[in-house]
N, C-alpha and C positions, 0 to 999 in steps of 0.2 A: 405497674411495678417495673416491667424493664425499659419504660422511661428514666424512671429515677436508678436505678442502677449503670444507665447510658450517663447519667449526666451525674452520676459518684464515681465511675469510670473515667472520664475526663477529665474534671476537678480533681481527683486523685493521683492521677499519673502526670498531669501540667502542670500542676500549681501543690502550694503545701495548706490549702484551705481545708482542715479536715473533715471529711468526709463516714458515712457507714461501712465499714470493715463487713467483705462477705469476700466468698469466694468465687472466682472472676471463669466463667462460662464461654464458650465463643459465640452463645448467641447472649450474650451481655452486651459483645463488642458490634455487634450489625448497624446502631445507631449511637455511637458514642463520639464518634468525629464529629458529629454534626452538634454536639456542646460543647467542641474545644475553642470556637472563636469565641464565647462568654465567659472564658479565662482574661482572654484583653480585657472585653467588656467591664470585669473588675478592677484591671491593671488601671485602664481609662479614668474610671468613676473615681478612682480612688487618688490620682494624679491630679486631677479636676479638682477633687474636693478639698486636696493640699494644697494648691494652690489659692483655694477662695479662702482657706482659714489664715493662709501666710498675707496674704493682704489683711483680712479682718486682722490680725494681730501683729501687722509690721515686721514680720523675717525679715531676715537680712538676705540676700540675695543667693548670695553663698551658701548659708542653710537651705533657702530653697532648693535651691539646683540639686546639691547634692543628695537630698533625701527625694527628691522627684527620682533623681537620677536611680535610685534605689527601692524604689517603690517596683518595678517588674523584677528585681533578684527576691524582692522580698517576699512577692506574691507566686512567683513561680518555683522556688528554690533554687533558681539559676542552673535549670536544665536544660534549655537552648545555648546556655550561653556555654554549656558543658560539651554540647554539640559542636558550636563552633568553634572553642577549642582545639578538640580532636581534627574536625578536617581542616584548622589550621598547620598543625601535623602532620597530617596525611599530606594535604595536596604542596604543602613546601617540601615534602623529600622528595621530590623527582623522582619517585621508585615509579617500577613496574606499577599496573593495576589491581593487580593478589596483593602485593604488599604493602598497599595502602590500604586497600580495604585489612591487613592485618593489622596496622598502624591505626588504624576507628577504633578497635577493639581493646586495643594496650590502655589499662587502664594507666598508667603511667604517663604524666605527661612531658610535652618538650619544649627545648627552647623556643621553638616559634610561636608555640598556642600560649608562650607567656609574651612574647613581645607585642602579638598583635592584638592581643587580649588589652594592652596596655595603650599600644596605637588607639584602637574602637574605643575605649574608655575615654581621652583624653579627649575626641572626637567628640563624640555622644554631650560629654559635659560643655564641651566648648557650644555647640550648636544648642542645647538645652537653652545655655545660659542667655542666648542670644532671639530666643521667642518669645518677647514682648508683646506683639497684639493677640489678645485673649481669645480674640475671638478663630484664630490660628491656632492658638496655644489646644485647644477644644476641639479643630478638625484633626488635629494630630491624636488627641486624643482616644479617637475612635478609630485610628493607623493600628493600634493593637489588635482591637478585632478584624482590622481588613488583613491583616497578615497572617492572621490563624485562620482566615476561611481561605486565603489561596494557599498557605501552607496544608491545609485539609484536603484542599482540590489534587493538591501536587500527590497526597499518600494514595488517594484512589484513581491517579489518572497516568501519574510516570512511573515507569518499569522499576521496580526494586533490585538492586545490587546486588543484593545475596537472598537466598530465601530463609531468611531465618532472622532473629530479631524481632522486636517489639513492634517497629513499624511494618514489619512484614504481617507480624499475627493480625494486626489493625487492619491492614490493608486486606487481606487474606478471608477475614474474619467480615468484612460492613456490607450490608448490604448498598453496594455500590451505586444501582441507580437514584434510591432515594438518598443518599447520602449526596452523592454529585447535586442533586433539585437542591435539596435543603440547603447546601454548602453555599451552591449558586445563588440562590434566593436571599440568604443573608448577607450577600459580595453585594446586590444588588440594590440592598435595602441601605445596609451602611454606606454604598459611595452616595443612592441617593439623597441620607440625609447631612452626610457630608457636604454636600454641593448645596444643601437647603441653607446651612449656618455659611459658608464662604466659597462662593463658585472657585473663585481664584484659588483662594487656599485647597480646595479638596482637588482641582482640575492636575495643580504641580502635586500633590502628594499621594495624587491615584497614581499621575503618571510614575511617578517614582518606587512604587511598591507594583508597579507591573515589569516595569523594566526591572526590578530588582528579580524578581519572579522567573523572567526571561533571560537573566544570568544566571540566576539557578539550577533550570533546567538544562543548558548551554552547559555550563562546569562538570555538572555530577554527573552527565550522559558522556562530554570527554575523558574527565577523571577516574571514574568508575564505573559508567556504565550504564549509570541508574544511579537511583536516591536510598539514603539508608536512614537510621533514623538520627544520625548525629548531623548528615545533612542538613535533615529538614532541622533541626534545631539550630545551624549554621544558616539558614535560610530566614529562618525566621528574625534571628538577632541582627544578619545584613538588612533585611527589610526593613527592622525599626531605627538602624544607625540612618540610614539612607533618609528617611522619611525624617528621623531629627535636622538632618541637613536640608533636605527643603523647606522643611518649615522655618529654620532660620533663615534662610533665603530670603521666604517669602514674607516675612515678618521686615528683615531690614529694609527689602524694597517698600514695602507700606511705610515704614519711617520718611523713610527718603522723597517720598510724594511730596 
C-alpha cells in the first residue's frame, strides 16, 4: 500500500494524470521521488507514440512538432516550466539573495520569465523540428526520464535554499539512502539502454543532461545558496531544452554523412 501511494504522490504532484485522492502523510513521501522519473517515462511513450501515428497518417510537419512540442505541458501541467519561469525572475533581478529567493515565491510574474519563456519555446520547436533520425528521435525520448532521475538525485543530495516548501518537505521527508540507490539505479539503467538503441546519440545527449545538471548545481549554489523547488523545475525544463538541441545536432550530422 505505501508503494502505490509513493507512486500517487508523484504522478499527482508532477504530472495532471489522475490519481487516488488521500491524505498525504510524511511517511507517504520516504519513497515517492523514486516514481517521479516515470513521469517522463510517459511524456517519452507518448511522444514516441505521436510520432509513429503522424507518420502511419501523414502529419504534416508543423502539426507534428507542435503538438510533440506539447505533449510534456500536457502531461505535466507545466509545472517545471512554472519553475523556470519564476527563477527566470529571480535570477535576472540582480537582487540580493533574500530577495530572490522573495521573487520564487511572488506568485506574480515578470517580464523576464515571459521573454525567456518565449526564447526556450522558439528554441525547443526549432531543434524538435530538426530530429529527423528516429532512431535519435527515441534516445531523446527517454532524455525525460534521465532528467527526473538527476533532478531527483539533486532534491536529496544539494542543500536546500530555504527550509520550507514542497521540495523541502520531499527532501526532508525520503528515505534518503534508498532513494539516492533507486534514483541511481534507474540513471543507470536508462543511459544504459539509451546507448543500446544509438551509442552516438545517447553518448551527446547524456553528456548534455549532465552538464546541464553541473550548471544547475553551479547557478542555485551561487544564486541562492542551494536548490528550491522552482529550481529544480528550472532544471528540469533547461535539461530537456539542452537535450532538444543535441539531438538536433546529432540528427543533422547523421544527415550530412
Amino acid at each position: 500500500m505505501k508503494i502505490f501511494k509513493a507512486i500517487a504522490i508523484a504522478f499527482s504532484t508532477y504530472s495532471k494524470i489522475p490519481m487516488p485522492i488521500f491524505e498525504w502523510k510524511d511517511e507517504d513521501l520516504r519513497y515517492s521521488l523514486c516514481f517521479f522519473p516515470w513521469v517522463g517515462a510517459v511524456i517519452g511513450e507518448g511522444i514516441w507514440l505521436w510520432f509513429r501515428l503522424s507518420v502511419r497518417l501523414g502529419v504534416n510537419t508543423l502539426t507534428y512538432v507542435l503538438i510533440a512540442a506539447a505533449i510534456p505541458l500536457l502531461v505535466t501541467g507545466g509545472i517545471h516550466v512554472d519553475g523556470y519561469m519564476d527563477s527566470m525572475d529571480a535570477f535576472h533581478s540582480y537582487q540580493p539573495r533574500e530577495r530572490k529567493l522573495e521573487i520564487l515565491k511572488d506568485a506574480h510574474i515578470g517580464a523576464f520569465s515571459v521573454i525567456m519563456l518565449g526564447v526556450f519555446g522558439l528554441i525547443y520547436v526549432a531543434g524538435f523540428a530538426q530530429i529527423t533520425d528516429s532512431r535519435t528521435l527515441l534516445v531523446f525520448c527517454f532524455g525525460f526520464f534521465l532528467a527526473r532521475c538527476l533532478s531527483g538525485i539533486g532534491v536529496v543530495s544539494l542543500p536546500a535554499a530555504k527550509n520550507e516548501g514542497m521540495l523541502y518537505r520531499f527532501a526532508s521527508s525520503a528515505e534518503q539512502r534508498w532513494v539516492k540507490l533507486v534514483l541511481y539505479a534507474q540513471l543507470v539503467l536508462c543511459c544504459g539502454l539509451m546507448i543500446c538503441i544509438s551509442w552516438k546519440s545517447a553518448l551527446v545527449l547524456i553528456a548534455t543532461a549532465l552538464f546541464s545538471y553541473a550548471y544547475y548545481c553551479y547557478r542555485s549554489n551561487r544564486e541562492l545558496g542551494g536548490i528550491t523547488g522552482d529550481t529544480a523545475g528550472y532544471f528540469v525544463t533547461i535539461c530537456e531544452g539542452a537535450m532538444v538541441v543535441a539531438a538536433a545536432a546529432v540528427s543533422i550530422a547523421i544527415q550530412s554523412m
